[in-house]
C-alpha angles and dihedrals in degrees: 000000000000114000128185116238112184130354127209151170136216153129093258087157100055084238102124084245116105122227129227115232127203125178114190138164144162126262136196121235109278087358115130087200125098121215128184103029127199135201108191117177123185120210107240088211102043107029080224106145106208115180117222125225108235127218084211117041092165146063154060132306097009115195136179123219125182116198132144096261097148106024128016089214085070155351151289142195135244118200117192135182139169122231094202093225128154088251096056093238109174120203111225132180141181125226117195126162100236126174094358094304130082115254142186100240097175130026115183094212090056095049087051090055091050090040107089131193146151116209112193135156139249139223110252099042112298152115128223113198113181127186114211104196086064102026100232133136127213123190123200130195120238090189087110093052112107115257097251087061099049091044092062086063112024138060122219095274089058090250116132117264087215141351105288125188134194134195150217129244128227114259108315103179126008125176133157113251119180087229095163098053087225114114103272133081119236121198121251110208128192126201116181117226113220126208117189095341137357093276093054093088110182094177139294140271112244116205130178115196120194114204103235107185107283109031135354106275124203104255114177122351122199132164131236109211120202108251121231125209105254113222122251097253087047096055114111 
């Protein structure tokens, strides 16, 4: 059976009209994922329903957010789901009306395939992730992580034992954030970085994309890193 999930309204249009928003989808008994996901979106001038394709049609906990992420005179929609993966990969998409039709504009799980990086480790402790699509490097400092951990890949003198490579997930966390103050929301992306396994988080990604007329382009890229208690004989 169909159950609605979220309700909204909005002037996705730019008419001065606002739309009515319904997001529905199917469950299993005693099942918390959602198959089968609708977005149906009636016109407020109109009265005209349209139902828009999804890049995501599955998934938990799915939720419906409207802000001006392409244009100021109107809004968009933000689909999210989760994936329920170990890694904690979430699915987004972006919803604009573009050239009198509503389109996807953004899909998470294509960003991630056009994102590259090469995370390895270093003697003497450390990580190097370096995104290729910027060009920057980050390194990041293993010192905090326990001894058994840093037995398994290091020898005495702090040199690798092997070669050792980590990863990055696919998009963990999205959400829009005006960060340019000026009108318009801009989307915050996290990718985890991975060092031996998916629980051995070493920090995130961070990615900021603009919309610039015609996609969402990467603007500025930084890295959160996770912070270690520092001993007593080490505190400055």
């Amino acid at each position: 059976m169909r159950k609605r999930i979220a309700t909204a309204r909005g002037d996705l249009t730019g008419d001065g009209a606002p739309e009515s928003l319904v997001l529905s989808g199917e469950q299993s008994a005693g099942s918390a994922y959602w198959q089968n996901i609708e977005l149906e979106i009636t016109d407020g001038r109109t009265g005209r329903t349209a139902r828009v394709p999804l890049a995501h049609d599955g998934g938990y906990d799915p939720q419906l957010v409207l802000g001006s992420m392409t244009a100021r005179d109107r809004a968009d929609v933000l689909i999210a789901l989760e994936t329920g993966s170990s890694g904690a990969i979430g699915l987004y998409s972006v919803i604009a009306y573009q050239n009198g039709a509503y389109q996807t504009v953004f899909d998470s799980e294509q960003y991630a395939r056009q994102m590259r990086y090469r995370v390895r480790y270093l003697d003497q402790y450390a990580v190097r992730a370096e995104s290729e699509n910027t060009g920057m490097a980050y390194f990041i400092d293993l010192a905090g992580k326990d001894s058994d951990y840093l037995a398994q890949l290091y020898d005495e003198n702090g040199r690798l034992k092997r070669e050792q490579e980590g990863f990055v997930d696919p998009v963990s966390l999205l959400y829009p954030a005006d960060v340019n103050r000026d009108g318009l929301l801009e989307l915050v992306a996290w990718q985890r970085i991975s060092g031996l396994y998916h629980a051995d988080a070493l920090g995130d990604f961070i990615g900021t994309l603009a919309w610039n007329g015609r996609a969402f382009a990467l603007t500025t890229q930084t890295v959160g890193i996770l912070g270690y208690s520092i001993p007593a004989e080490k505190s400055f």
